[in-house]
N, C-alpha and C positions, 0 to 999 in steps of 0.2 A: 648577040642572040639573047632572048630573054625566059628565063627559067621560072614557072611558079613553083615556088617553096610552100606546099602544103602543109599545115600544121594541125592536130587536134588536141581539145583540151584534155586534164588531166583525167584520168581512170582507175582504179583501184583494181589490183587484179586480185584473183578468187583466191590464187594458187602462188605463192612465189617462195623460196628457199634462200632460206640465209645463209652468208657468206659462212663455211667454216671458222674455228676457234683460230685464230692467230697465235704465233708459240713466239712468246717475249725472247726466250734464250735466243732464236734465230734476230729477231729484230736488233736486240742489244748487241751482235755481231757485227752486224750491217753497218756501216758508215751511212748511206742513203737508204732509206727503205721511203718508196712511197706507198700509200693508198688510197686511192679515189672510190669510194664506194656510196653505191644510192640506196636508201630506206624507204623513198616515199616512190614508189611504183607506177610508172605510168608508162603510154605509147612510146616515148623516147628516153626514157629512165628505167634498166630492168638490166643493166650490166655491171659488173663492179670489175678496177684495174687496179694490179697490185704493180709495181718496176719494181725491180732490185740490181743492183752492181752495173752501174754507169759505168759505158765505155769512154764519155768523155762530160765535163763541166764548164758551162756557161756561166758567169760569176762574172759580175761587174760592180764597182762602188763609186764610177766618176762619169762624167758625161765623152769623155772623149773616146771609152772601150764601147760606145753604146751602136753604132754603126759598126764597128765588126762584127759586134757578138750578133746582131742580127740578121748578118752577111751569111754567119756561120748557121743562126736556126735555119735561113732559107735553104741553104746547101743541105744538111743532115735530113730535114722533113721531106726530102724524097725519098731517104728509104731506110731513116731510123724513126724512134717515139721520141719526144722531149717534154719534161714533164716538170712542172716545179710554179716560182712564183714570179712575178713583176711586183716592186713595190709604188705606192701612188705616187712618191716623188719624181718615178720613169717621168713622170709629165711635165715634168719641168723644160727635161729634152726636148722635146716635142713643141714648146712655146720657150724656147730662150732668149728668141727676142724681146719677149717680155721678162724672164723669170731669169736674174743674175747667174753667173756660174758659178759656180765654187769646186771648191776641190773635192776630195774622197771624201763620201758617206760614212759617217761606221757602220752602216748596215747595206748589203745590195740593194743597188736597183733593180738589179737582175737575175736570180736565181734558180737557173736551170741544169737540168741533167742530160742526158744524151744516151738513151737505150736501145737496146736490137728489139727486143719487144717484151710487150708485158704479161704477167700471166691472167687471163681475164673469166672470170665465173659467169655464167649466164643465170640470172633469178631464178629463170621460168623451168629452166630444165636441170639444174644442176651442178653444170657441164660446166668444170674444168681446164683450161684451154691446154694444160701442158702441168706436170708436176716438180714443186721445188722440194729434194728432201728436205725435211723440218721444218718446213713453213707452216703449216696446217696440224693443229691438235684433235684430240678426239674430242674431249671437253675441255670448257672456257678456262684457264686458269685461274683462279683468283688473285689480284695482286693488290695493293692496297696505295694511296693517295691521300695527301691531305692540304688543305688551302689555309692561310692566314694572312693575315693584316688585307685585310682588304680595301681599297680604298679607289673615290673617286677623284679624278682631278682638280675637278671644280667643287667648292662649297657652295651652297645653293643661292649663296648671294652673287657669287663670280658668276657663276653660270648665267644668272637672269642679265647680269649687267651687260655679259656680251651677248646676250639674243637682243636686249636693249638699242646696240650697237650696229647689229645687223636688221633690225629694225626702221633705224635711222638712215643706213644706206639704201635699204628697200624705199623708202617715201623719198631720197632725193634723186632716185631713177638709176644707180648703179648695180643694181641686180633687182632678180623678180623674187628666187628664191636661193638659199642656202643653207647644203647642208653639214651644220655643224655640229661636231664631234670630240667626245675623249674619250680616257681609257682609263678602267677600272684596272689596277696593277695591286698584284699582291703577290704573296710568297708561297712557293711549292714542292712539296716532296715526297715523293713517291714515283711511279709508273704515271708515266702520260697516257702510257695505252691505255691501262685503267681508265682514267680520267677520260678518257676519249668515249671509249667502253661505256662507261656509266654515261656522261651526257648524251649519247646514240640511244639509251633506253626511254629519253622521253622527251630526246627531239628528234622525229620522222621529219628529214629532210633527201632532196633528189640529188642535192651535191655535198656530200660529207668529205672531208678528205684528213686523214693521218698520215703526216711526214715527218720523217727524220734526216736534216741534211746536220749531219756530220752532231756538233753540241745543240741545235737549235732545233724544238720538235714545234710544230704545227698542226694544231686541230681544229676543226674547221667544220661550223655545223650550216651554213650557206645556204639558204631556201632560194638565193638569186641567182637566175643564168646571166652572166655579163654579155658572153655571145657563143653561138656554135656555131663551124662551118663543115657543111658537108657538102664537097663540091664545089661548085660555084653560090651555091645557097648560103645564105648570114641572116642568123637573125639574135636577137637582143632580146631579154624580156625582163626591162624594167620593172622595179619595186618602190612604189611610193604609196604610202596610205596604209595608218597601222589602226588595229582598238584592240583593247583584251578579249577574250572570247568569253560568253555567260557560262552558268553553271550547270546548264542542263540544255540538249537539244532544241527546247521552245527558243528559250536566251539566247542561245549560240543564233538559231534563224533570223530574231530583231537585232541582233548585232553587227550580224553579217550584211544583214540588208541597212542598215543605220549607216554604217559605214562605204556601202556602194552608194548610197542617195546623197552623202556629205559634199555639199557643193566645195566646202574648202578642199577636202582629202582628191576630188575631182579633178577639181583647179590643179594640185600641185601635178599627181598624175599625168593630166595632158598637155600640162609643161616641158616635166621627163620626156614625155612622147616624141613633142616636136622636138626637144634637142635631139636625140635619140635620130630621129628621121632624117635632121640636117646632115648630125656625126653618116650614118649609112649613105647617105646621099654622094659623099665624094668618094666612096670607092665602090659604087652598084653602077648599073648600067639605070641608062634614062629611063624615069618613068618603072622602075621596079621595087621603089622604096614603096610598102604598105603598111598600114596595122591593119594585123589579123584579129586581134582581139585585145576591145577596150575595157577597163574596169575590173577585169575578172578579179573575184576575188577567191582568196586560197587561205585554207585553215591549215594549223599549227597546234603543237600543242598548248601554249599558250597566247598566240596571237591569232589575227586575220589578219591577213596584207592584200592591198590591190596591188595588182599586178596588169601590165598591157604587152601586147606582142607586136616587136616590130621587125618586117623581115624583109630581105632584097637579095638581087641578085648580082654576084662581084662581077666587075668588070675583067675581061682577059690579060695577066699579066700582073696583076695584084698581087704583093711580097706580103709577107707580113710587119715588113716595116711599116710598109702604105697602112695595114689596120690598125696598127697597134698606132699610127702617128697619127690619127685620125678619130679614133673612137677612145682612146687610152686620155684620162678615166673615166671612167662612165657615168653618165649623165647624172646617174640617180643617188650617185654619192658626193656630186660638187652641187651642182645648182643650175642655174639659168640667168644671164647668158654665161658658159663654160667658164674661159679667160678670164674674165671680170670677177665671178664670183670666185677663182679659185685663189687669186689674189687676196680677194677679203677671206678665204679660209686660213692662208699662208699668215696674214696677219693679225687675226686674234686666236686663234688656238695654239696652244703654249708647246708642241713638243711632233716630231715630224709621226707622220703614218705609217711609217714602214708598208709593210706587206697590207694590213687593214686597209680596205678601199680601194688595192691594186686590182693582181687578178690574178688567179691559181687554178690551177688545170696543166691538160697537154694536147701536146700537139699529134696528131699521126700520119702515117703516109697515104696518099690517096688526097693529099688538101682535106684534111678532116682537122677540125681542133673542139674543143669544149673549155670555158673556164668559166669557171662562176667571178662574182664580184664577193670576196671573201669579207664577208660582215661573219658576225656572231664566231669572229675566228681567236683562237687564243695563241701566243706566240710563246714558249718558255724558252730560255738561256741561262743555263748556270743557276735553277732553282729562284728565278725570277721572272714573272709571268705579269703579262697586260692582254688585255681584249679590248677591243674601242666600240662606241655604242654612239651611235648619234639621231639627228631626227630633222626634218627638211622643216625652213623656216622661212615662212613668208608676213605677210604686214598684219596678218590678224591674226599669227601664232600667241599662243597666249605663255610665254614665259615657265610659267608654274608648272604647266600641263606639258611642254615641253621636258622640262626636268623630272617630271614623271614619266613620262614615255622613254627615257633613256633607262629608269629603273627599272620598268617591265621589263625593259631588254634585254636587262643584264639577269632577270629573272634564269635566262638559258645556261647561266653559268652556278645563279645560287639554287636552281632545280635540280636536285643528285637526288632523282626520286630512283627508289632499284626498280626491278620489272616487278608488275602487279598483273593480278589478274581479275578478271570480275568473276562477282559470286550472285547467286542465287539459294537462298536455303527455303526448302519445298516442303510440304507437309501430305504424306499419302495418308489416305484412311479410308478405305474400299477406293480408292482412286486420288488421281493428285488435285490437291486444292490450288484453288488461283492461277492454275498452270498459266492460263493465256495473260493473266496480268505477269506475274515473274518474268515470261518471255519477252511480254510488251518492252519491260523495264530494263532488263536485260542488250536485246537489241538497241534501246536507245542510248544506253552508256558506252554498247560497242557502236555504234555511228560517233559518239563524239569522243571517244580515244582513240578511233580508229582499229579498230579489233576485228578480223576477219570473223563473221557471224552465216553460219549455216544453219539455220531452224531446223530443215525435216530433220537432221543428222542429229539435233539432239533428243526432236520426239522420240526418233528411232530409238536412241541409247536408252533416255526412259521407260519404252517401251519392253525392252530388255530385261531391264532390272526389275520390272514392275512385279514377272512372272514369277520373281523369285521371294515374293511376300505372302504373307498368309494375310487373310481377310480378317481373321479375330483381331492382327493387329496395328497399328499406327506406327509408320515412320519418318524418321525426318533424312531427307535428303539435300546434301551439300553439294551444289554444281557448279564448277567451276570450268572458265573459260579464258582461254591467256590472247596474246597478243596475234597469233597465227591463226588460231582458231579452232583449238585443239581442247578436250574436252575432256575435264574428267570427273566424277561421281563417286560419292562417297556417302553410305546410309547408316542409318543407323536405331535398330528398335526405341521405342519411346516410353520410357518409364512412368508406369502411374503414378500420377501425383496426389497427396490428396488438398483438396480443394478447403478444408477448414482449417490448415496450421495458416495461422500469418507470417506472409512475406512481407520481410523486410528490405526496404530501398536506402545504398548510403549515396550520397551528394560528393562527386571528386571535388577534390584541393585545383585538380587542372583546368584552367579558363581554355575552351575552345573558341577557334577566329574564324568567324561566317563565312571570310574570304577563302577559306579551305575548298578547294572544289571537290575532293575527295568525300568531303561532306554528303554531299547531294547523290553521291554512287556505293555502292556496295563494291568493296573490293576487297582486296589481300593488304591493301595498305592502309591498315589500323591499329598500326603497334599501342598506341596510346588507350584505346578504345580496349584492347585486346589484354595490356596490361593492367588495368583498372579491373575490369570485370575479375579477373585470374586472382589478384589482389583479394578484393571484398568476396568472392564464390567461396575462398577459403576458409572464411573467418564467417559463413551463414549466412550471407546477404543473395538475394535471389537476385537483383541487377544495380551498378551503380549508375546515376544520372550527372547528367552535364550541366556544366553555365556557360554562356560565350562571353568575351571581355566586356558585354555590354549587362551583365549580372542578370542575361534572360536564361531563363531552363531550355535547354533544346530536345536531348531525349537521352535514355537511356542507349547503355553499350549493344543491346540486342533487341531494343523494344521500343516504339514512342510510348510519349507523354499524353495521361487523357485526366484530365479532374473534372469532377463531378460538383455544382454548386449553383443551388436553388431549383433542380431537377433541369438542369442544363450542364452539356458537355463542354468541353473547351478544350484542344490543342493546339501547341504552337506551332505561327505558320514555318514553312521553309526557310526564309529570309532570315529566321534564328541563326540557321545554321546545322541541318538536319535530310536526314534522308527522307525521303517518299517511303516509306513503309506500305506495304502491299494492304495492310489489315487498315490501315489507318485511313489510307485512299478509300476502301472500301466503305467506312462508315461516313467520311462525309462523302460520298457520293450517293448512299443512303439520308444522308442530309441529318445523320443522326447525331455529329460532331460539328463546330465552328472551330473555327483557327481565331485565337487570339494571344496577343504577346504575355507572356507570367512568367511573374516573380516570384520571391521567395513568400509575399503577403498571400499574393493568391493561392500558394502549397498548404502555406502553415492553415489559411479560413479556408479550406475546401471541405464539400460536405466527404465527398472521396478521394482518391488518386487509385491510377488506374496505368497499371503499363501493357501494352501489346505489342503481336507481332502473328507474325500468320502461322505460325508452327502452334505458338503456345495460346492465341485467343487474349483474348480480354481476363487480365487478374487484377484484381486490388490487392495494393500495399501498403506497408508502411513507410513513413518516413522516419528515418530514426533519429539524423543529426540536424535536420530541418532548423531547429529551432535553436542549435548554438555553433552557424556560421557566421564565425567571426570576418572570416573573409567574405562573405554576400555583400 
């Protein structure tokens, strides 16, 4: 009988509820604690499972416990959960006529638990499935973490030499593509949950997972589904095809589209695909293997990945031996053809995969399973920790750009940005100034952090507050809006200034880096910005300005940059490294500013300097240390 597996793309939903505070004392208890928990919200993503206290353990380190132990998953998944990990070496099993045997692993193959059931939260409602005393806090606890020596495997000479390598076997016809890997290992101490905790604030992904089996914790930030099955339904939804995201919603759209049009990232794509359709082919029923959906691509907080969906329907009598010996590993983390390439990974990568590139999830009753293909996963033991990072290689991979794309990657590990929130600072005076541009501006930073965004809800608030000013005077309004979408407003009367003492502008000591996206948005994360200004306000300076490592000015802590010379304006563009200021748009849209790059020559020869911002309007300044930066 043949089953369509219906699928729809991703959705953001309006409304969703985060998992309660997890209480460390309870976890530190636990010998096993798992948690499988989803951040990025969609049709099939909007549940989070927590298991605690295994009634029994699947644990294997040799190929010959590998047919019991999944003698015993099949038996238990009629009417327990099992939940835990596969590591990529399981594949070995699976092809030993090609792949030698040897004896014990020091790490499993096989790493699962065996539960009555789990406790599971639902996003959308709230709802609880069951309560464990001490599991759940009121508030988040704070626990503290910290990483050192960090290091990659390869030096960037090793690393070119063996893309070199696989290169060579690509042109003399033994693979199409391969994808090769290592692992960035460093030292750590503190709370994993922490750790966990903090990378969950600013990686929104659908398969997150926090384990603890026994000394060895697992955290796992996973954008990839390896496979789900519900039913007789399977489907896979390979990942091939990365680029960094732009800096602002325009960028992020050429980006996104740059990277769907790239015939190479395509290529490798509907490679994955057919392997992918082969792998599902020998345990679906005829003629059920399809792709739902080609190329898609999906944002991140710091990437775009394409993504394609392949789905079928399982034949009657299908173990999960039969899947796991069959699709195990997946496609998108060896190469093409499978066998062959995974041989040339066996062969130049210096040190085994464990868990990395396996597959983590669980299983439930009912023939339901989920596991992702655990990338961007970190492994600790005894205060030593590795993450593995790789990138698919085929004959026009370019080496260099290769070895960059493995450092973006690992960006998921060096981003411990805390939670931020976006701002708006408003200026009323009989009414609000610029409203619908703040808004504009506003919205467009919550579409690309992802930040639930209700407009009427905030006219409405505004509208609130509005009633409670008097018309003789001016204020300035601070609006801020966090990651759920939750709102809040803070005013404050506006002191007359007078307009004939000279303000004075100092220049920081600190180089800002263009690449900052944080740059380009108004948010809560500007300690640096924040501690500068607080610095010089104290000591009489009205604002201090910026230089970026490229010794251009980009703007002040709460104001841009405008100079005035030969009765023309001049500010620097974006690209410096600088926010869209509301007042600033304003005037070259008035056409009454140009954007050009300035230095310290053009500060010192200006007939003016001029800082703005839309609360405070256009002032002239001075400069005071202009002229004896030694570091310029």
């Amino acid at each position: 009988m043949r089953v369509a597996c219906g699928l729809t793309g991703r959705i953001m939903q309006k409304k969703y509820f985060k998992l309660p505070a997890l209480n460390p004392e309870y976890i530190n208890k636990q010998d096993y604690f798992f948690l499988f928990e989803t951040n990025l919200f969609d049709k099939d993503n909007f549940t989070s499972y927590i298991f605690t206290q295994p009634v029994d353990i699947v644990k294997v380190r040799d190929f010959k416990g590998v047919g019991d132990a999944f003698n015993k998953i099949q038996h238990c998944s009629e009417r327990y959960y099992i939940a835990g990990y596969l590591s990529y070496e399981l594949g070995y099993y699976f092809e030993r006529a090609v792949f030698k045997t040897k004896g014990k692993f020091d790490f499993p193959l096989i790493n699962l638990c065996v539960f009555e059931k789990p406790v599971v939260f639902q996003h959308r409602t709230k709802k609880i499935s069951f309560d464990i005393p001490g599991l759940f806090l009121k508030n988040e606890r704070k626990e503290d973490f910290y990483i050192s020596n960090l290091k990659f495997d390869y030096l960037k000479s090793e690393y070119t030499g063996k893309i070199k390598r696989i290169k060579e076997y690509i042109r003399c016809g033994a693979t199409y593509q391969v994808n090769f890997t290592g692992k960035y290992k460093f030292d750590f101490f503190g709370s994993a949950l922490a750790l966990y905790q903090q990378l969950k604030l600013s990686q929104n992904v659908p398969y997150s997972a926090f384990c603890k089996f026994q000394d060895e914790y697992i955290i796992s930030l996973s954008p990839e589904l390896f496979f789900r099955i519900d039913g007789q339904c399977i489907y896979s939804r390979p990942m091939k095809g990365t680029c960094a995201r732009g800096q602002d919603t325009r960028e992020d759209k050429e980006k996104a589209q740059g990277l769907k049009n790239s015939p190479k990232e395509r290529a490798e794509n509907l490679m994955i695909v057919d392997l992918i359709r082969n792998d599902l082919g020998r345990i679906a029923e005829t003629d059920t293997v399809k792709t739902k959906q080609l190329f898609n691509i999906e944002k991140y907080n710091r990437l775009f990945q394409m993504t394609s969906t392949v789905a079928g329907a399982l034949k009657k009598g299908i173990t999960y031996f039969d899947i796991f010996g069959n699709i195990f590993p997946g496609g998108s983390v060896t190469g093409a053809p499978k066998i062959r390439t995974m041989q040339i990974i066996k062969e130049l990568e210096d040190g085994y995969r464990k868990l990395y590139c396996g597959a983590l999830g669980f299983i439930s009753p009912g023939n339901k399973a989920i596991f992702n293909l655990p990338i961007r996963t970190i492994s600790i033991v005894d205060g030593k920790a590795e993450m593995g990072v790789g990138s698919g290689i085929v004959y026009d991979s370019i080496p260099k750009k290769e070895f960059a794309e493995c450092s973006l990657k690992a960006e998921f590990l060096t981003d411990t940005i805390k939670g931020f929130k976006l701002i708006e600072t408003i200026l009323w005076q009989k009414g609000y100034k610029f409203l619908s541009n703040h808004l504009k501006r506003l919205k467009a930073s919550a579409l690309y952090f992802g930040f639930s965004y209700n407009q009427e809800r905030m006219i409405f608030r505004l509208k609130i507050i509005e009633k409670k000013f008097n018309l003789e005077n001016s204020y300035r309004l601070r609006l801020l809006l966090d990651k759920e979408g939750k709102i809040a407003v803070r005013y404050s009367k506006i002191k007359t200034v007078s307009l004939k003492q000279p303000k004075y502008v100092a220049i920081s000591k600190y180089k800002i880096i263009p690449q900052d996206i944080f740059l380009y948005h108004k948010t809560t994360n500007r300690q640096l910005y924040d501690s500068e200004y607080t610095h010089y306000k104290s000591r009489g300076y009205y604002d201090v300005i910026f230089l970026n490592n490229r010794n251009e000015f980009t703007e002040g802590s709460i104001s841009n940059i405008i100079i005035q010379k030969n009765n023309k304006f001049y500010t620097p563009p974006l690209s410096c490294g600088l926010l869209a200021g509301i007042f600033r748009e304003h005037l070259l849209r008035k056409k009454m500013v140009t954007e050009k790059v300035l230095h310290s020559k053009d500060l010192i020869e200006a007939d003016k300097v001029f800082l703005c911002n839309s609360v405070r309007g256009l002032r002239e300044v001075k400069l005071k240390n202009v002229h004896s930066c030694s570091f310029i």
